[in-house]
N, C-alpha and C positions, 0 to 999 in steps of 0.2 A: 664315802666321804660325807662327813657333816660341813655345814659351811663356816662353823667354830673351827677347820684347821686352818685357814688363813682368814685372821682380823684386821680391819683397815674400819683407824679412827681416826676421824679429824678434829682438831683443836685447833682452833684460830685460823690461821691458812695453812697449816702442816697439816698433811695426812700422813698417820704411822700406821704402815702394811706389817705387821706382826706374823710370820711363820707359826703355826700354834701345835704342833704334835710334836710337845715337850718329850713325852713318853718314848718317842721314835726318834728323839735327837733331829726331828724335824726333814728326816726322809724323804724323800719326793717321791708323790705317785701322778700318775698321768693327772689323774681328778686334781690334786691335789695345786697341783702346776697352774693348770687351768681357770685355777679361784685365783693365784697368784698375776695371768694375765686379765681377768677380767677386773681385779681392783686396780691395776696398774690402768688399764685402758678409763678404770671413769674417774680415777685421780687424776690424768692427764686432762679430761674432757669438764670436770666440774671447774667453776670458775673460782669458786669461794679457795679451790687449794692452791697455793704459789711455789710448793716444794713437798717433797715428797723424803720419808724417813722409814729404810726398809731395813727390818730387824727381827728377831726371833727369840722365843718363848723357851725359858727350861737352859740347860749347861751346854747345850750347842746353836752352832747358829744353821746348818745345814749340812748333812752327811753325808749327801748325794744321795742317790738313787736308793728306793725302802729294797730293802734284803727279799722279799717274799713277791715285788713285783720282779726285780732283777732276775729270779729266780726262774722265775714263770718263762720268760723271754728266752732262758739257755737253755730252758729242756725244751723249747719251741725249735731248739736248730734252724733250720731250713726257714720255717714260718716267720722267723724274728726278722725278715725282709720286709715284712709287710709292718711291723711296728710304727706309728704313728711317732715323729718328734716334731714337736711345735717350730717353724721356722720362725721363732718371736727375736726378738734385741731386748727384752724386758727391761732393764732400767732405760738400756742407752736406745730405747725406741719410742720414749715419752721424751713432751717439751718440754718439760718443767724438770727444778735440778734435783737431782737424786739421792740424796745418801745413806750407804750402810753401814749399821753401827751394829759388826761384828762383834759376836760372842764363842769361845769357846770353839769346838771344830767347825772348820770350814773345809767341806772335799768335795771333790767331783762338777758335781753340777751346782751344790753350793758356792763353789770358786765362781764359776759362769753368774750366779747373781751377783754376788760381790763386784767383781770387777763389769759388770754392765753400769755397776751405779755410776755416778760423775765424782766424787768422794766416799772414801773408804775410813771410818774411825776402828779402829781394833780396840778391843779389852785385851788387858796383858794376859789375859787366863788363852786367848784365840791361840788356834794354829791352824795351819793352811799346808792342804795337799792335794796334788789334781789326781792324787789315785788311779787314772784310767788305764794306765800301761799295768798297774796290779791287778787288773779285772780282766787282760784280754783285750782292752779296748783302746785306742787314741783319743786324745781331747775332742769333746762332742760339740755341738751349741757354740760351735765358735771362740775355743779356749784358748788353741792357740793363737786364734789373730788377737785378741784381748792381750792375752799374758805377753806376745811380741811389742805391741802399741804400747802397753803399758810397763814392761822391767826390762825391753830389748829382747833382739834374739840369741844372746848368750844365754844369760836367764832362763828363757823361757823354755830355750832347749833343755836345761840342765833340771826343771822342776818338770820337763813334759818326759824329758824320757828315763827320768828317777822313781817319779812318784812320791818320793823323800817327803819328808815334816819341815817346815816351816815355824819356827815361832813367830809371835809378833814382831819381837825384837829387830828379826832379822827380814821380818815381813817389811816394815818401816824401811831399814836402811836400804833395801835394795827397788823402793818405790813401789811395792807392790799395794800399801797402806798408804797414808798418809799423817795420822797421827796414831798412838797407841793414849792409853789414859787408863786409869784403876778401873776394875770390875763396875763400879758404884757410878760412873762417873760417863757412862758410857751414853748412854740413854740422853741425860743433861748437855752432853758437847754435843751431841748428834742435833738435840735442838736446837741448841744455842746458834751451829753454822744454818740449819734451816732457818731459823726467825729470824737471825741476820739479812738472809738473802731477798724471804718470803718480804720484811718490813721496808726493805732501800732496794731493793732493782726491778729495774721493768721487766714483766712477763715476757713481753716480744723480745725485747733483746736481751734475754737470758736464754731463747728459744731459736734464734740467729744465732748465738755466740756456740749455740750446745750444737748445732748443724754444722757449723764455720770448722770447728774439731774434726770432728768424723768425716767431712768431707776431705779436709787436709791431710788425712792419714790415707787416703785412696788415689783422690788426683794428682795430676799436675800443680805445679806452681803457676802456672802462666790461667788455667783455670778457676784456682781460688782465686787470684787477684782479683780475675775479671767478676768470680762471685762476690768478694768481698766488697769493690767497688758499688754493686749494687744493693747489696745490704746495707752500706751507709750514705748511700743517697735516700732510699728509703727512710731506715730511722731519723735521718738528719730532718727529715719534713712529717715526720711523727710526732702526736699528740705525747707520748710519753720521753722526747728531747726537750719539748717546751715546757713539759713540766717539772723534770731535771734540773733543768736549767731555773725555772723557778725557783724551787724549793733550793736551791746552792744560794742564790740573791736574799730569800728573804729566810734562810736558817732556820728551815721546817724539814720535817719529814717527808718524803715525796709523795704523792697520790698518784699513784698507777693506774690505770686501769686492768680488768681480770685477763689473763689470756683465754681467749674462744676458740671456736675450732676451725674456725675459720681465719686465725692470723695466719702470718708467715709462716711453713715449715717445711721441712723436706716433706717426700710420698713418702718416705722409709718409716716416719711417724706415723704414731696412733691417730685417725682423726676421724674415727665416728662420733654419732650424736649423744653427749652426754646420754649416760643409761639412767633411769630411776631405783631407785637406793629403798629399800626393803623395810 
């Protein structure tokens, strides 16, 4: 692996995590994955980023698993026990908000990034398939809890044990996206909801509200209250409610301060020390 197959550039407070092995339809190799958690880990950990915009390079946006590693693995038989899979959450394991601005195929383990994001924009060219029952395999990386949480378990059953195509179209209606837009147009919405977020909401309570989710899809009700109750006693006497609250009074843009690694978040997050950038 070169470290050109996943790019991660930051403009303003967006960082765009770019897939980059056009050639391969953007394939995952274990190396490959692993550049994809380490920029995710120091996008969550730099301060200067407020959102994050994960996307890919060439007429696909992720094809799942590269053909020649998959390969390797089934003539391993026996041995493919000991294969190493990252127990990561990638998008949905960072505080900061997420979105992918799908291109073109999306299968397998490419689905698993998509829907970890918090926001999904599709190109009308995307289509989506979880492929794994045509390989041999069940959804990996957590696809089914994903694709249940997020289209139901009608749905999910029906794309897990099909394997079937997906348009956008139909990606859209059934919640699996959230908007579709032209080819051209994808990149541009993708920022447009980032710099929205990045320029009007606080760090912290964009980082509470992303935990308050995923926690609600696991616990009790009687749980979340009692979490949530404490979540906004906390921001209620936070630096970034009084300045909220400012900036409403005197009809300015809000000043936030950056999220660090040390605010509020679940253990389920990323939260080492910002790494040093190359």
């Amino acid at each position: 692996m070169t470290e050109d197959e996943v790019l991660c550039d930051v403009e303003g407070n967006i960082a765009t995590i770019t897939l980059n092995r056009p050639q391969k339809h953007n394939a995952v190799t274990k190396t490959s994955e692993q550049a994809l958690i380490d920029h995710l880990n120091w996008s969550d950990n730099a301060e200067s980023v407020r959102a994050i915009i994960l996307t890919a390079a060439g007429p696909s946006f992720c094809v799942g698993g590269d053909r020649s590693w998959l390969a390797s693995i089934a003539e391993g038989g026996a041995a493919a026990e000991s294969i190493e899979h990252p127990n990561e959450m990638f998008g949905a394991g960072v505080r900061k908000p997420v979105v992918a601005a799908i291109n073109g195929r999306c299968a397998g383990v490419g689905m698993v990034y998509a829907l970890t994001a918090d926001i999904r924009i599709a190109a009308r060219s995307a289509v989506f398939t979880t492929a794994f029952v045509r390989r041999g395999l069940a959804g990996g990386r957590g696809l089914a809890w994903y694709l249940t949480h997020v289209i139901g378990h009608a749905r999910a059953l029906d794309l897990l044990l099909s394997g079937r195509v997906v348009s956008a179209e139909e990606a859209q209606r059934i919640g699996l996206v959230h908007a579709i837009v032209d080819d051209h147009e994808l990149l541009p919405r993708a920022r447009q909801w980032a710099g929205d977020v990045a320029a009007h909401c606080s760090p912290a309570a964009m980082a509470v509200a992303k935990r308050q989710v995923y926690d609600a899809a696991t616990d009790s009700l009687g749980t979340v209250l009692d979490r949530l109750l404490n979540d906004q006693r906390e921001l209620l006497s936070s630096p970034d409610f009084k300045e909220g609250i400012a900036s409403l009074i005197e009809r300015r843009p809000p000043r936030f301060a950056p999220l660090t690694s040390a605010a509020t978040t679940s253990s389920t997050y990323i939260t080492e020390q910002e790494p040093e950038r190359e």
